[in-house]
DSSP file (Angstrom, degrees, kcal/mol; ACC not computed):
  #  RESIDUE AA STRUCTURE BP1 BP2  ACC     N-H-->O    O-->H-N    N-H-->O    O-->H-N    TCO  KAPPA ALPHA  PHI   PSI    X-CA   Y-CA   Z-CA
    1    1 A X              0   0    0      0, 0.0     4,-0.4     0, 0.0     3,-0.3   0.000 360.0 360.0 360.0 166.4   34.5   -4.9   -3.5
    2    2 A X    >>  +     0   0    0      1,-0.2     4,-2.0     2,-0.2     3,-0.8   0.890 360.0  53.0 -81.6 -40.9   36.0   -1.6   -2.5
    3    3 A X  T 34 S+     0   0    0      1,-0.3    -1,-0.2     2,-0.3     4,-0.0   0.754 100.6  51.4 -76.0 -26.0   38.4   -1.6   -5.2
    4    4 A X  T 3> S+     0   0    0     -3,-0.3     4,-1.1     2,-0.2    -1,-0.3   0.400 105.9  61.4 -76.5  -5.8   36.2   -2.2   -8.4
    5    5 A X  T X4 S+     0   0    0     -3,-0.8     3,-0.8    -4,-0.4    -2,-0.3   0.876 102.7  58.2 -94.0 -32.3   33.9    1.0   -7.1
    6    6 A X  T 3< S+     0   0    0     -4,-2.0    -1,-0.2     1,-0.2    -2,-0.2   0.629 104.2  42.0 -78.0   7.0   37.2    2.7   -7.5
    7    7 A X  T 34 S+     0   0    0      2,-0.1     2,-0.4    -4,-0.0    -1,-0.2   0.610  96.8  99.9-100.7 -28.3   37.8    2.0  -11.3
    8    8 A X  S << S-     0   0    0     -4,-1.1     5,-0.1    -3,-0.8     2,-0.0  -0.593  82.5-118.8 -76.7 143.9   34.4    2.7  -12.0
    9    9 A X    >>  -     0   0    0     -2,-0.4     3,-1.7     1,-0.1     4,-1.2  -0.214  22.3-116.3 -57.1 134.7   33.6    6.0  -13.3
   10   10 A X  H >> S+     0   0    0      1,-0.3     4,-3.0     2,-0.2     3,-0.8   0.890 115.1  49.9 -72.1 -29.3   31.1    8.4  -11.0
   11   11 A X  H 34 S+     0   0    0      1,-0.2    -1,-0.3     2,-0.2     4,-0.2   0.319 104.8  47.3 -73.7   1.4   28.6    8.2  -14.0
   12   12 A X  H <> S+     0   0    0     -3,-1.7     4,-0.8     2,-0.1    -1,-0.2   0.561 115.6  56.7-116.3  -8.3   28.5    4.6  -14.7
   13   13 A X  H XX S+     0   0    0     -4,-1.2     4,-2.3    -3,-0.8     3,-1.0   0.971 100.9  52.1 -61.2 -67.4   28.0    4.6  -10.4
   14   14 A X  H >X>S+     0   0    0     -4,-3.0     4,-3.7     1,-0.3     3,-3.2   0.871 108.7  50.9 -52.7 -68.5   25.0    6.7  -10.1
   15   15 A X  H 3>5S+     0   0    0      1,-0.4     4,-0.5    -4,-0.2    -1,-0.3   0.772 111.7  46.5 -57.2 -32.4   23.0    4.6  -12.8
   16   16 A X  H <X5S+     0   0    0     -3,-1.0     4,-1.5    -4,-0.8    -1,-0.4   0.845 110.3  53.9 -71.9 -23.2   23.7    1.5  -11.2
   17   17 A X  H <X>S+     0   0    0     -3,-3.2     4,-2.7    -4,-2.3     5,-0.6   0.916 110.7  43.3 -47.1 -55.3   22.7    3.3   -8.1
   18   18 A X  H  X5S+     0   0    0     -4,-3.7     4,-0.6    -5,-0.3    -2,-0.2   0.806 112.4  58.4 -75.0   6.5   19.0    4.5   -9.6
   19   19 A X  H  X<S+     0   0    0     -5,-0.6     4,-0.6    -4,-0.5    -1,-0.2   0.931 110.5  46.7 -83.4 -46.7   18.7    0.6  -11.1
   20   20 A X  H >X5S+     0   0    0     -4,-1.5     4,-4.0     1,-0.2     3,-0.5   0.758 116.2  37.5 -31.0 -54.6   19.1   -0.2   -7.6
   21   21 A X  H 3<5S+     0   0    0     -4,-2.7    -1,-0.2     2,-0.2     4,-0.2   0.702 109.7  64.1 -72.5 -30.6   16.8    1.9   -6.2
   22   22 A X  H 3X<S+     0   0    0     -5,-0.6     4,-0.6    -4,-0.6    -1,-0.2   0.775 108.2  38.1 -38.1 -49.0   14.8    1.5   -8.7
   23   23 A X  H XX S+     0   0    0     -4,-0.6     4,-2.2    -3,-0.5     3,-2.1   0.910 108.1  59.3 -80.1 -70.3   14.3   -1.9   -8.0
   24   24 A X  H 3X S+     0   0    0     -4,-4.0     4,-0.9     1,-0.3    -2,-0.2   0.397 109.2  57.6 -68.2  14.7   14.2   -1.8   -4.0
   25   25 A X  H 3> S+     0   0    0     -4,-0.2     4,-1.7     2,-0.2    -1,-0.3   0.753  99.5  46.2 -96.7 -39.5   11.4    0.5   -4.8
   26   26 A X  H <X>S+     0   0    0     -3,-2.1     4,-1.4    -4,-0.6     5,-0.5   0.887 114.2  52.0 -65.9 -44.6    9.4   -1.5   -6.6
   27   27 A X  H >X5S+     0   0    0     -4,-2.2     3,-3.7     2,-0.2     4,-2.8   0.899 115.1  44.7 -21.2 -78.9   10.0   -4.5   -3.8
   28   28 A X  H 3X5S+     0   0    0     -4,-0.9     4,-6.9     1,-0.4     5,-0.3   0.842 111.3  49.8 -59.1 -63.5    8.9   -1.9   -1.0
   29   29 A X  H 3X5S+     0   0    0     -4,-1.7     4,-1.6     1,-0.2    -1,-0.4   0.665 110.9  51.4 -35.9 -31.1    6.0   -0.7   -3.0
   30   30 A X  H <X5S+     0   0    0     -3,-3.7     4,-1.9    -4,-1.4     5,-0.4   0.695 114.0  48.2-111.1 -33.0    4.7   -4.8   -3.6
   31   31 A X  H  X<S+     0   0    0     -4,-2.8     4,-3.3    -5,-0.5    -2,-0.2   0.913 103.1  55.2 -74.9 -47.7    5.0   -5.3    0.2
   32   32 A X  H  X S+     0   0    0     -4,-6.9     4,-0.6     1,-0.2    -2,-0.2   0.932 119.0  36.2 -49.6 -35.0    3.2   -2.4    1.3
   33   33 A X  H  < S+     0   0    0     -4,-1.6    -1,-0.2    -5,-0.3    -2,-0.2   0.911 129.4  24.3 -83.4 -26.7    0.3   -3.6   -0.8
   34   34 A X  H  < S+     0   0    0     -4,-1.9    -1,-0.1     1,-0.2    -3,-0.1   0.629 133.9  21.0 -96.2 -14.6    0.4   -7.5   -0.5
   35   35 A X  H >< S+     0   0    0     -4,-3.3     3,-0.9    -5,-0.4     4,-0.4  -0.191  78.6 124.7-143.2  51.6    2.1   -8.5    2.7
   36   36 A X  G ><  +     0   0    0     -4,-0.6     3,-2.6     1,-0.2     2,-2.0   0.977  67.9  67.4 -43.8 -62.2    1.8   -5.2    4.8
   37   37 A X  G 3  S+     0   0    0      1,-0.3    -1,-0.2     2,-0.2     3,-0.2   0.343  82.5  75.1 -41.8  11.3    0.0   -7.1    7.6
   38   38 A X  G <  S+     0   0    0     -2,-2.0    -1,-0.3    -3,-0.9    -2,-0.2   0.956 112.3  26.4 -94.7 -49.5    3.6   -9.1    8.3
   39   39 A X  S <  S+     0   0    0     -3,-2.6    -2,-0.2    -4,-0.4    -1,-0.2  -0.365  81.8 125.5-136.9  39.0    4.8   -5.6   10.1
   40   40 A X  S    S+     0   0    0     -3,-0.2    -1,-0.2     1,-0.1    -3,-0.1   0.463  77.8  32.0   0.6 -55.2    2.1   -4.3   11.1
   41   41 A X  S    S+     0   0    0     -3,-0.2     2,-2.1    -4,-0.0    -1,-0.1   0.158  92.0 109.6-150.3 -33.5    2.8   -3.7   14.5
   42   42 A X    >>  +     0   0    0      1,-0.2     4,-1.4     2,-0.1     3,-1.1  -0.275  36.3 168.5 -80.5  80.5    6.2   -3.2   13.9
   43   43 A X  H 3>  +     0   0    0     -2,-2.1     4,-1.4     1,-0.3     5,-0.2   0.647  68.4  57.5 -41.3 -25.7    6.8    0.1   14.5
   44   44 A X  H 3> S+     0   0    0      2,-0.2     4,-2.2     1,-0.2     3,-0.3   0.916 113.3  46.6 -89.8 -42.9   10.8    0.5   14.5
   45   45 A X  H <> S+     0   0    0     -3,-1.1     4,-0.7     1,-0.2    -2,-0.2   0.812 108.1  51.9 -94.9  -7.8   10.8   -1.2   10.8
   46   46 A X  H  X S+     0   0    0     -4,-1.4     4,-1.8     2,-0.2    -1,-0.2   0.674 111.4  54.4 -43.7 -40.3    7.9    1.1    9.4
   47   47 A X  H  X S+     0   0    0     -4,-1.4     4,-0.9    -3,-0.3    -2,-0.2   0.785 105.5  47.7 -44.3 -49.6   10.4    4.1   10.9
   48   48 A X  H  X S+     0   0    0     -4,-2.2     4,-0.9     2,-0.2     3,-0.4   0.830 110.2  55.1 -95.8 -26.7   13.3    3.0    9.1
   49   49 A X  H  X>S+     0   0    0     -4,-0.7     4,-3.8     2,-0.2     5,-0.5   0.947 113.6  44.4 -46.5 -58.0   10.8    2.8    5.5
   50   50 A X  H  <5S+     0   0    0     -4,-1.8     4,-0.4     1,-0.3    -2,-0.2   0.772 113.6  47.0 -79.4  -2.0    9.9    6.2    6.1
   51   51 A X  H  X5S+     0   0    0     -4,-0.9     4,-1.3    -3,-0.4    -1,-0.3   0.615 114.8  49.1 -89.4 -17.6   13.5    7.4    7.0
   52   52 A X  H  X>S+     0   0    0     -4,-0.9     4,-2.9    -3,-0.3     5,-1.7   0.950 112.0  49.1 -74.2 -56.4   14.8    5.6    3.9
   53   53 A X  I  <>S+     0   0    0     -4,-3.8     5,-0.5     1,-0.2    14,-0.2   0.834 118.7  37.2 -70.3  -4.7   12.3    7.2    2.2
   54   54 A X  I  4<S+     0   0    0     -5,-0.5    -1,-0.2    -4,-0.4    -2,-0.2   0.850 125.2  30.3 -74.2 -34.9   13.1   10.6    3.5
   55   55 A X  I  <5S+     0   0    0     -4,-1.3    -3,-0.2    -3,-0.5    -2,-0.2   0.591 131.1  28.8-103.3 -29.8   16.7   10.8    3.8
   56   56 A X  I  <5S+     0   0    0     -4,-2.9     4,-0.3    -5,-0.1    -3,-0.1   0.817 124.6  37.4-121.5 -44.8   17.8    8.5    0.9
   57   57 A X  I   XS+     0   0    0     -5,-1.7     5,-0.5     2,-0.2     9,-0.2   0.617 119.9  42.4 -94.6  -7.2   15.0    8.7   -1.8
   58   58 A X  T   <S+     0   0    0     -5,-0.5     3,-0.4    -6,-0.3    -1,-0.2   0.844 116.2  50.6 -78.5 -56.8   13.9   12.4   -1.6
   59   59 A X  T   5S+     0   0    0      1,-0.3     2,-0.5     2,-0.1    -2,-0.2   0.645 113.9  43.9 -73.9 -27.6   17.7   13.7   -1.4
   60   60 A X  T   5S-     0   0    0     -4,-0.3    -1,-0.3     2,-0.1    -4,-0.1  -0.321 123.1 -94.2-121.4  67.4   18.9   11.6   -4.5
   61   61 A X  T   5S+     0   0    0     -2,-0.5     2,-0.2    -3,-0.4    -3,-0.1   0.566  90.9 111.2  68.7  -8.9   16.0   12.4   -6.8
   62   62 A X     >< +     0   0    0     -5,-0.5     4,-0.7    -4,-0.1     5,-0.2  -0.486  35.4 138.6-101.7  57.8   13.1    9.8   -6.8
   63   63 A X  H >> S+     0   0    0      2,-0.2     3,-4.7    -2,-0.2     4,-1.3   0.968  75.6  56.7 -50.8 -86.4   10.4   12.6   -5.0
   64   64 A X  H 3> S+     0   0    0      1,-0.3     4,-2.1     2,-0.2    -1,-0.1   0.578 112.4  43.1 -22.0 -58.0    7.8   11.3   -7.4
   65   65 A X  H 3> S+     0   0    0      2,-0.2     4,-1.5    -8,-0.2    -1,-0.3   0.595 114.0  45.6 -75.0  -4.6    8.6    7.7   -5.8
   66   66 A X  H <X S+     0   0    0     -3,-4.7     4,-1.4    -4,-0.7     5,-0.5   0.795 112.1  51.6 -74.6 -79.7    8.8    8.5   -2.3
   67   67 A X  H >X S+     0   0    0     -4,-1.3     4,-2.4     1,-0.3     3,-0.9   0.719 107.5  52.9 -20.6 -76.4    5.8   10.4   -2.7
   68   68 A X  H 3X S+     0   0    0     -4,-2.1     4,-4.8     2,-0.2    -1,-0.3   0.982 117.2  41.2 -15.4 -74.9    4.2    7.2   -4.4
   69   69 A X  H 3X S+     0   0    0     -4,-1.5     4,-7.2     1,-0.2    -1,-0.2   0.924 106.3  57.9 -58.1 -25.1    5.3    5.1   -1.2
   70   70 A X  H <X S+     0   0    0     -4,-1.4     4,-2.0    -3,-0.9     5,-0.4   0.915 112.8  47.4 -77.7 -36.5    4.5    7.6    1.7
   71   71 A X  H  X S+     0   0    0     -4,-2.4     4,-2.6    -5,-0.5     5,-0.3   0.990 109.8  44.1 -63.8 -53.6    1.0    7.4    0.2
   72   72 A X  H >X S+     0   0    0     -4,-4.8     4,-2.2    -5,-0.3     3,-1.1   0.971 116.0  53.7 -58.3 -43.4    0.6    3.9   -0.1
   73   73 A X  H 3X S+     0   0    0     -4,-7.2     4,-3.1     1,-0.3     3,-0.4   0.899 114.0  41.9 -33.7 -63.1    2.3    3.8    3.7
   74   74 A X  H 3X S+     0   0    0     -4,-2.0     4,-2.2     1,-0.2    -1,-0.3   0.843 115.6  50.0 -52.4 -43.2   -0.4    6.2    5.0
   75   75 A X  H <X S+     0   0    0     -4,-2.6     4,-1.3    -3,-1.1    -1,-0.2   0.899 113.3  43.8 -83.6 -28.4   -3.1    4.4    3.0
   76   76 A X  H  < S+     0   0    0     -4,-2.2     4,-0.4    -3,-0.4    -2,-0.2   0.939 113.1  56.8 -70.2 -44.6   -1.9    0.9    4.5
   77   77 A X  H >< S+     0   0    0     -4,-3.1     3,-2.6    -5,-0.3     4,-0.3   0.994  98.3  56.3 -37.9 -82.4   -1.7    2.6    7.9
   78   78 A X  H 3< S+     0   0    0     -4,-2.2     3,-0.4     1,-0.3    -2,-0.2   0.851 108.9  56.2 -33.0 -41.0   -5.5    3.9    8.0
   79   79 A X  T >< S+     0   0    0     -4,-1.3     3,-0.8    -5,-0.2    -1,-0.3   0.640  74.1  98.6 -67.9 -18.8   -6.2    0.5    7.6
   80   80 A X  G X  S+     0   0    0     -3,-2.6     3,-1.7    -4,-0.4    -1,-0.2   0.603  73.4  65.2 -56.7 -47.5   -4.4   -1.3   10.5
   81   81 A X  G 3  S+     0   0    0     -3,-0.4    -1,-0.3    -4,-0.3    -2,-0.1   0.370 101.0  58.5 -66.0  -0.2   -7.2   -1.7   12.7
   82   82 A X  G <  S+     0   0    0     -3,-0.8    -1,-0.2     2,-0.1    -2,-0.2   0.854  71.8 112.1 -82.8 -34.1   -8.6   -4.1   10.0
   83   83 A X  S <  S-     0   0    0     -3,-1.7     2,-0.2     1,-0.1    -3,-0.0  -0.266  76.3-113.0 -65.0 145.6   -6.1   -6.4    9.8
   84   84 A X        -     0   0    0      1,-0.1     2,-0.8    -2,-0.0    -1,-0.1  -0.265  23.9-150.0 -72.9 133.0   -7.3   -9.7   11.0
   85   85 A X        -     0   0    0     -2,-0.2     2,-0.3    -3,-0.1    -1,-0.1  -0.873  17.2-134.9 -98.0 101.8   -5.5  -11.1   14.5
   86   86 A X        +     0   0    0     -2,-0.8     2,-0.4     1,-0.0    -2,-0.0  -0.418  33.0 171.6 -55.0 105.9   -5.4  -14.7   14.5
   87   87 A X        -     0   0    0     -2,-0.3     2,-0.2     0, 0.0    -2,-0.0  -0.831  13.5-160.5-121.1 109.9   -6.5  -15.8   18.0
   88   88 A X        -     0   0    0     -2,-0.4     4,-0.0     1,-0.1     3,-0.0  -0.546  16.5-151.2 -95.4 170.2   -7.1  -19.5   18.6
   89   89 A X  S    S+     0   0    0     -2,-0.2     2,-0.2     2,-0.1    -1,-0.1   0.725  86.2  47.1 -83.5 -50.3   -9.3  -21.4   21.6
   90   90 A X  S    S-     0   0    0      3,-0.0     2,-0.3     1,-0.0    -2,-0.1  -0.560  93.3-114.6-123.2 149.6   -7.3  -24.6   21.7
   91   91 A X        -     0   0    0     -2,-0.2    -2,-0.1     1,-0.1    -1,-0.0  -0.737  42.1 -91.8 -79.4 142.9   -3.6  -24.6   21.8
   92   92 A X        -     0   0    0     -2,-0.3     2,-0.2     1,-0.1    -1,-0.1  -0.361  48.6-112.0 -68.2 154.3   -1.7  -26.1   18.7
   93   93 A X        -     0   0    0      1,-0.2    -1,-0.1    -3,-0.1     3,-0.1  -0.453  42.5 -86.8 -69.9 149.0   -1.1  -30.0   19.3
   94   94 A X        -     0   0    0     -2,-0.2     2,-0.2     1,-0.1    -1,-0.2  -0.252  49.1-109.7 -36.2 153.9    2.7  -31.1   19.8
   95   95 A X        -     0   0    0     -3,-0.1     2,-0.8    15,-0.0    -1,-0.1  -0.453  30.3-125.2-104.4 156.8    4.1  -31.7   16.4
   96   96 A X        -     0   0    0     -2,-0.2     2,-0.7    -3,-0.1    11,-0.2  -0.923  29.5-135.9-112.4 122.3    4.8  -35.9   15.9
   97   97 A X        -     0   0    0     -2,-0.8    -3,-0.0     9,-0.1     9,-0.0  -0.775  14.5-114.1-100.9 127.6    8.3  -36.1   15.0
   98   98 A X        -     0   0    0     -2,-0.7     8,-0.2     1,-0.1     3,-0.1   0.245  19.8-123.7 -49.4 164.4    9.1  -38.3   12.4
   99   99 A X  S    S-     0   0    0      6,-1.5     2,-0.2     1,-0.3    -1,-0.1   0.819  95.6  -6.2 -77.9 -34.6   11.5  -41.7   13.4
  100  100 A X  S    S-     0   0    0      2,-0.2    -1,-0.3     5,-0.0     5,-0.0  -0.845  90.4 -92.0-160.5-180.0   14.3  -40.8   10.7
  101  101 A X  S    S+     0   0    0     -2,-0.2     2,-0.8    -3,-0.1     5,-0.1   0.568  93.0 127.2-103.9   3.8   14.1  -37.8    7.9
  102  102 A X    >   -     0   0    0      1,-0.1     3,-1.9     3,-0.1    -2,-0.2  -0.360  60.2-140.2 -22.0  86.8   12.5  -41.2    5.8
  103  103 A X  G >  S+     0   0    0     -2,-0.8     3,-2.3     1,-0.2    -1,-0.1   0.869 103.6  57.5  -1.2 -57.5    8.6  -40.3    4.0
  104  104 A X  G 3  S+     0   0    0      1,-0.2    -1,-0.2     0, 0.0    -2,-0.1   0.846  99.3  49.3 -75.0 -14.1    7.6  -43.4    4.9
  105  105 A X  G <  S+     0   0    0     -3,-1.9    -6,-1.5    -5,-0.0    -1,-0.2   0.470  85.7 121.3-106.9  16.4    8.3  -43.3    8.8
  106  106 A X  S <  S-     0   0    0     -3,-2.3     3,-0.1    -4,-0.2    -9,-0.1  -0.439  75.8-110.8 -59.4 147.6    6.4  -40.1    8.9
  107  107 A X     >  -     0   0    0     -2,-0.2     4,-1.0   -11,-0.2    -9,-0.1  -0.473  22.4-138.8 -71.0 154.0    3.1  -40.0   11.2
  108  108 A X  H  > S+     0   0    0      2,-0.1     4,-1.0     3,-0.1     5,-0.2   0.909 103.2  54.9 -67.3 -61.1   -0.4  -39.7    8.7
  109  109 A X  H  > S+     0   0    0      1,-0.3     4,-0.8     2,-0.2    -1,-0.1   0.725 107.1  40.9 -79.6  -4.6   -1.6  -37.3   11.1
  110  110 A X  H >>>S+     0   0    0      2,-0.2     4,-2.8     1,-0.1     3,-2.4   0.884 117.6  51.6 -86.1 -53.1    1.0  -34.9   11.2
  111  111 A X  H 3<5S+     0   0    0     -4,-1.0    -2,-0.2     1,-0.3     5,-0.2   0.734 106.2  54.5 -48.2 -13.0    1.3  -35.2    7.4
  112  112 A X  H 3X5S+     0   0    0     -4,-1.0     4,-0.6     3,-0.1    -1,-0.3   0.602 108.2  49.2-112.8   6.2   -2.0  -34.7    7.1
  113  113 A X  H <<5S+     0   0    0     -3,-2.4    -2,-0.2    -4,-0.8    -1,-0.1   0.513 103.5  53.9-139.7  35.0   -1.7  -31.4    9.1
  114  114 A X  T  <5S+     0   0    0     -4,-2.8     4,-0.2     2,-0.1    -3,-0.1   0.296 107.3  54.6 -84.8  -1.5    1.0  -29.7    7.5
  115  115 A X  T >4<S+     0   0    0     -5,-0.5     3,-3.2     1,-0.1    -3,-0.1   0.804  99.4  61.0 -90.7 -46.4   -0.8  -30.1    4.3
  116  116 A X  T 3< S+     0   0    0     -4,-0.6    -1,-0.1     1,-0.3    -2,-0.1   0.804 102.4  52.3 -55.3 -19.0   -3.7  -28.5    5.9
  117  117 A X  T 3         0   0    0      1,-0.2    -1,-0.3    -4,-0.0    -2,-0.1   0.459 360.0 360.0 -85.0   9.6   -1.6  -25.3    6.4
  118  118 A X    <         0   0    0     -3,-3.2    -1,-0.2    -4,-0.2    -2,-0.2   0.433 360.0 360.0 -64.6 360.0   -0.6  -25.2    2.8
């Protein structure tokens, strides 16, 4: 709330600022490398990474970690034309919808392929 940032002290801000940043930095860093492929293709939220990291994390001190992310970006980038594109043959079957939210008055064959996308 607006009123406890005003009781706090400008030094006791900024460090909960860089724990914060700190933080959403390791996040950003653990997507680019494990779940890049989600956004891929999404251009507009790849934009707004590299304007956070331009505007927010160069300007307040982390260079060293921007720098860190723009690489991995760039290196995850160069890659793009790798990631695999899912295209199937056959269309997915209609889902069997259960009779009430009961186990037992689930279909076998639908239970048995949503376990096969686990």
């Amino acid at each position: 709330p607006a009123e406890e940032l005003e009781d706090i002290d400008t030094e006791t801000l900024e460090k909960r600022q860089k724990i914060v940043r700190l933080r959403l930095c390791n996040l950003l860093k653990r997507w680019l490398t494990a779940h890049f492929h989600d956004y891929v293709n999404d251009a507009k939220t790849i934009q707004r990474l590299e304007e956070y990291i331009d505007k927010t994390l160069m300007a307040t001190g982390f260079e060293f970690v921007g720098n860190q992310l723009k690489k991995v970006l760039a290196e995850q980038l160069e890659k793009e034309d790798k990631f695999l594109q899912f295209v199937f043959s056959v269309k997915a079957p209609e889902s069997i919808k259960p009779k009430s939210s009961c186990f037992e008055d689930f279909d076998e064959l639908e239970v048995a392929r949503q376990v096969c996308l686990i």
